[in-house]
VOGU-3710 file (C-alpha; in Angstrom, 3 decimals, decimal comma):
1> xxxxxxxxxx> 0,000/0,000/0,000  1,248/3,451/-0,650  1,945/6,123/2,054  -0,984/8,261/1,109  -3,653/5,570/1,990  -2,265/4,543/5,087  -2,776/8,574/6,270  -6,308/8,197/4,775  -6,773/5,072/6,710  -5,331/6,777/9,743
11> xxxxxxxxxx> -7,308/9,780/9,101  -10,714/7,382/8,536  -10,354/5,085/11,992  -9,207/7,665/14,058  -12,530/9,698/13,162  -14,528/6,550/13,834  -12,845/5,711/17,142  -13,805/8,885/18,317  -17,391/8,799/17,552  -17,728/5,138/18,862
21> xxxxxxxxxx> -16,130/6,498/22,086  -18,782/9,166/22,200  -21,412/6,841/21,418  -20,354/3,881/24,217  -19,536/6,106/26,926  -16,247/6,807/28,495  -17,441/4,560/31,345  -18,186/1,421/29,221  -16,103/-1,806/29,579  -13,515/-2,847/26,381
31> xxxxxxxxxx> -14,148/-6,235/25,981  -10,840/-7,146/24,005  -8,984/-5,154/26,285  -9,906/-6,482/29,810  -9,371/-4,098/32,542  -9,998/-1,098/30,645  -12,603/1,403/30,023  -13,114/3,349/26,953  -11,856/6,403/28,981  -8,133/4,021/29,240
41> xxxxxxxxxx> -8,423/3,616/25,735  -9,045/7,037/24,684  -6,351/7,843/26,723  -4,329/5,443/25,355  -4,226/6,327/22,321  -4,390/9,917/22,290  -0,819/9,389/23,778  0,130/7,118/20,997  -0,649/9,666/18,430  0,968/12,327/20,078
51> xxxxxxxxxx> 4,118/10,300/20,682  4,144/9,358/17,253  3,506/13,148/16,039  7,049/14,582/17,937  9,275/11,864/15,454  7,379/12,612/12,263  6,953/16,577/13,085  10,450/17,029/15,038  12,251/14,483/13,756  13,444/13,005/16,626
61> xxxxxxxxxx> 16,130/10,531/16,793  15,858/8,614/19,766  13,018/6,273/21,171  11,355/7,858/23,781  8,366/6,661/26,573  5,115/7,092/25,287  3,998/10,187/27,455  1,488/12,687/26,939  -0,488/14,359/29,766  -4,279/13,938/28,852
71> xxxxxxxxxx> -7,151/16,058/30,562  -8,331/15,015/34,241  -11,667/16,039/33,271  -14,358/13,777/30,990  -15,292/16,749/29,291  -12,198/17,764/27,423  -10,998/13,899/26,602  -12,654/13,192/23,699  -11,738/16,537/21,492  -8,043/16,574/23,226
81> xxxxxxxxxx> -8,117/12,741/21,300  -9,475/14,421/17,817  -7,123/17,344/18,039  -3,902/15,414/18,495  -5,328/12,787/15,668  -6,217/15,577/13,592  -2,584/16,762/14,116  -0,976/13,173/13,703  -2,983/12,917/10,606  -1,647/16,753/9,151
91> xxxxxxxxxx> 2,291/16,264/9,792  2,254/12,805/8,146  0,753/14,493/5,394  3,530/17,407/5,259  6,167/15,397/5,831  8,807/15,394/3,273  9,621/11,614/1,586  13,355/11,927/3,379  12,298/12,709/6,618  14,859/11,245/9,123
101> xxxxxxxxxx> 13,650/10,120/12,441  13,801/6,842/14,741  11,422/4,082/13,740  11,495/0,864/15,124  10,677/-1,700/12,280  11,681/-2,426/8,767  10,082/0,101/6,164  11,037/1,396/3,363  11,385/5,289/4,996  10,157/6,664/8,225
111> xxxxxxxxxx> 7,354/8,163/7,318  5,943/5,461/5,560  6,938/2,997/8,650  5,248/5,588/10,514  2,142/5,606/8,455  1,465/2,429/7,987  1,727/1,854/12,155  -0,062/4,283/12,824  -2,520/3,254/10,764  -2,867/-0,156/11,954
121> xxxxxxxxxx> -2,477/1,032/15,544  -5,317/3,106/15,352  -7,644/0,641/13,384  -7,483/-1,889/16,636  -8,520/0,194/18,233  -10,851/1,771/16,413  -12,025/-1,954/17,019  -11,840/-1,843/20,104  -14,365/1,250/20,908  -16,445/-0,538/18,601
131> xxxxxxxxxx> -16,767/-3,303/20,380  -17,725/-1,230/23,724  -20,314/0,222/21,778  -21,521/-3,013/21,582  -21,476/-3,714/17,645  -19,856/-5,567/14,827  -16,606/-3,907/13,589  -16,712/-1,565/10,756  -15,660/-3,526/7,764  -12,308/-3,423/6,782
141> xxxxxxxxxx> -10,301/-2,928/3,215  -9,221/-6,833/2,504  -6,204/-5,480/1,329  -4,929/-2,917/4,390  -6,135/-6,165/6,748  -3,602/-8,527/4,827  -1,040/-5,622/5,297  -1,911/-5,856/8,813  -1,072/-9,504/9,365  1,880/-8,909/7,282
151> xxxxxxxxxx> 3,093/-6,169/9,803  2,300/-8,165/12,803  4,099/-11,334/11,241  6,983/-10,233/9,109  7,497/-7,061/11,673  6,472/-7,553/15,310  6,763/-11,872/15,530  10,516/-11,471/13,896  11,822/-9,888/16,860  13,239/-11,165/19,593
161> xxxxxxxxxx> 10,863/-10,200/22,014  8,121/-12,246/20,736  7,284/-15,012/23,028  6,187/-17,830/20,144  9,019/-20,664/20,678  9,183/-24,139/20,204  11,634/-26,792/21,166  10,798/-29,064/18,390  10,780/-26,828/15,183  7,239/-26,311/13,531
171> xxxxxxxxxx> 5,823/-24,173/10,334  2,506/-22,744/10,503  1,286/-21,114/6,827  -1,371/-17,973/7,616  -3,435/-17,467/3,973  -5,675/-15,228/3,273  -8,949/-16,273/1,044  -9,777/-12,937/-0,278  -6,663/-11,032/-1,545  -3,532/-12,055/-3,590
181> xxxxxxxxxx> -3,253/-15,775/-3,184  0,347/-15,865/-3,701  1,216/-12,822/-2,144  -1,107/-12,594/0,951  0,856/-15,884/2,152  2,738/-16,538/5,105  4,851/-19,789/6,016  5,989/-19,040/9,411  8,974/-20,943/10,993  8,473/-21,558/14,827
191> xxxxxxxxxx> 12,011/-22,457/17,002  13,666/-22,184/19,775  15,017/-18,854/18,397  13,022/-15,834/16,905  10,385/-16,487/14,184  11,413/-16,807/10,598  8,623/-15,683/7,763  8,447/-16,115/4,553  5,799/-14,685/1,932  4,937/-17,010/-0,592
201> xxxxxxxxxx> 7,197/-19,301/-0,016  6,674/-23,140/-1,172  5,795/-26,384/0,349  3,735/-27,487/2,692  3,765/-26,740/6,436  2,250/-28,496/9,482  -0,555/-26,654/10,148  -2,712/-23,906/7,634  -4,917/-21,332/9,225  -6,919/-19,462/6,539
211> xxxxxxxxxx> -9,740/-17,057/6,322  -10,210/-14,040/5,040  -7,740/-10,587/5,361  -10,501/-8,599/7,504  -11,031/-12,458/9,914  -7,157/-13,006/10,221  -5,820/-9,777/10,750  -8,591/-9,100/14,270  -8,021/-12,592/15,204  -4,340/-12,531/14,771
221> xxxxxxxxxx> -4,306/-8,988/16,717  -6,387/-11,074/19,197  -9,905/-9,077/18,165  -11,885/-11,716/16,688  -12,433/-15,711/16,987  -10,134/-18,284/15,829  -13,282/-20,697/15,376  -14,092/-18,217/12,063  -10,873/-19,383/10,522  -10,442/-22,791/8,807
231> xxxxxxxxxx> -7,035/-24,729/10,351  -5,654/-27,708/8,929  -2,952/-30,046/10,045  -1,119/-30,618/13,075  -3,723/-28,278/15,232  -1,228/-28,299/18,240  0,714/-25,498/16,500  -2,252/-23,115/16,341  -2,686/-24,049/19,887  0,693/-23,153/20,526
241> xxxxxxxx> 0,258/-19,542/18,669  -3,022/-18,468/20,784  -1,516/-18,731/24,095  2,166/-17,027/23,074  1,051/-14,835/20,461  -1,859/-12,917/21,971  -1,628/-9,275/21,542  -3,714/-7,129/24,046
//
């Protein structure tokens, strides 16, 4: 996906987030994100975007703790959450194609790393508000969802922090059913060291989950139900990805 629709995706979720917030109440639960209200979330990530603003506006070069003090009051949460998305959403769009800041995955420059995570940041939880509201998710471009399981797989799972390991090595293939075939196409290699993935690659693996971008990427990002997707094989490996891959 280009830069320029991960902003507009960024610009569209953050806009809905906000008015499911409204709508739900700051005081109603997040299901997917137990222990929170939609007040935490708001908070949450009106700090996000604000952190994410100072790299792609300053250009800063060193990581730095997401802080950003958010009103006390009820009252002045939700537009302090619109005006630093509106914000977030504006210097992306300035930002010149060299920009130089730190990021903290592979992309191909920082802004579009910081695009495209912002972008996917925000639609979770964009989910998520949506969810305290109490209603089906707003559906989802097939192709920005496979992006999203791309990120999450080839980006987050590759590093060493990621807690999927495995004594005995094991492959697990993610496909999508509604995009690229051959591109939207995962084998993922699970060890005893960090994950190795591989798009498209060939062969078979010992276990397939499938479904489509939109049911992969919430369940993956542990928003939606892994009974919607359709496994095959060895099922012990998916059972060995849902309890060390969650992602609250």
């Amino acid at each position: 996906m280009e830069t320029a629709m991960f902003i507009e995706a960024l610009r569209r979720d953050g806009a809905l987030l906000a008015d499911a917030a409204e709508a739900a109440g700051l005081d109603a639960e997040v299901p997917s994100c137990p222990g929170w209200r939609v007040r935490e979330l708001v908070r949450h990530q009106g700090a996000v975007h604000r952190w994410a603003t100072r790299y792609v506006a300053e250009g800063r070069r060193q990581p730095e703790p997401i802080e950003a003090e958010a009103p006390a009051d009820d009252a002045s949460l939700l537009p302090w959450f619109r005006a630093g998305h509106e914000r977030l959403v504006a210097a992306l769009g300035a930002a010149p194609a060299d920009l130089e800041c730190w990021y903290f995955l592979k992309a191909p420059s920082p802004r579009a790393f910081w695009a495209r995570r912002q972008a996917h940041e925000t639609a979770i939880h964009r989910v998520d508000a949506e969810l305290a509201l109490g209603r089906a998710p707003s559906p989802m471009d097939p192709g920005f969802a496979a992006d999203g399981v791309d990120e999450l797989l080839a980006g987050f799972h590759i590093r060493p922090r990621s807690r999927v390991r495995s004594e005995t090595p094991r492959t697990l293939r993610v496909r999508t059913t509604d995009t690229d075939a051959e591109r939207d196409d995962w084998l993922v290699r699970v060890s005893a060291d960090p994950l190795v993935v591989e798009r498209s690659a060939p062969g078979g693996a010992d276990c397939t989950v499938s479904g489509t971008a939109e049911e992969l990427y919430l369940t993956l990002w542990n928003r939606g139900a892994y009974e919607k997707l359709l496994v095959t094989g060895d099922v012990s490996v998916i059972d060995l990805w849902r309890r060390t891959a969650a992602v609250g």
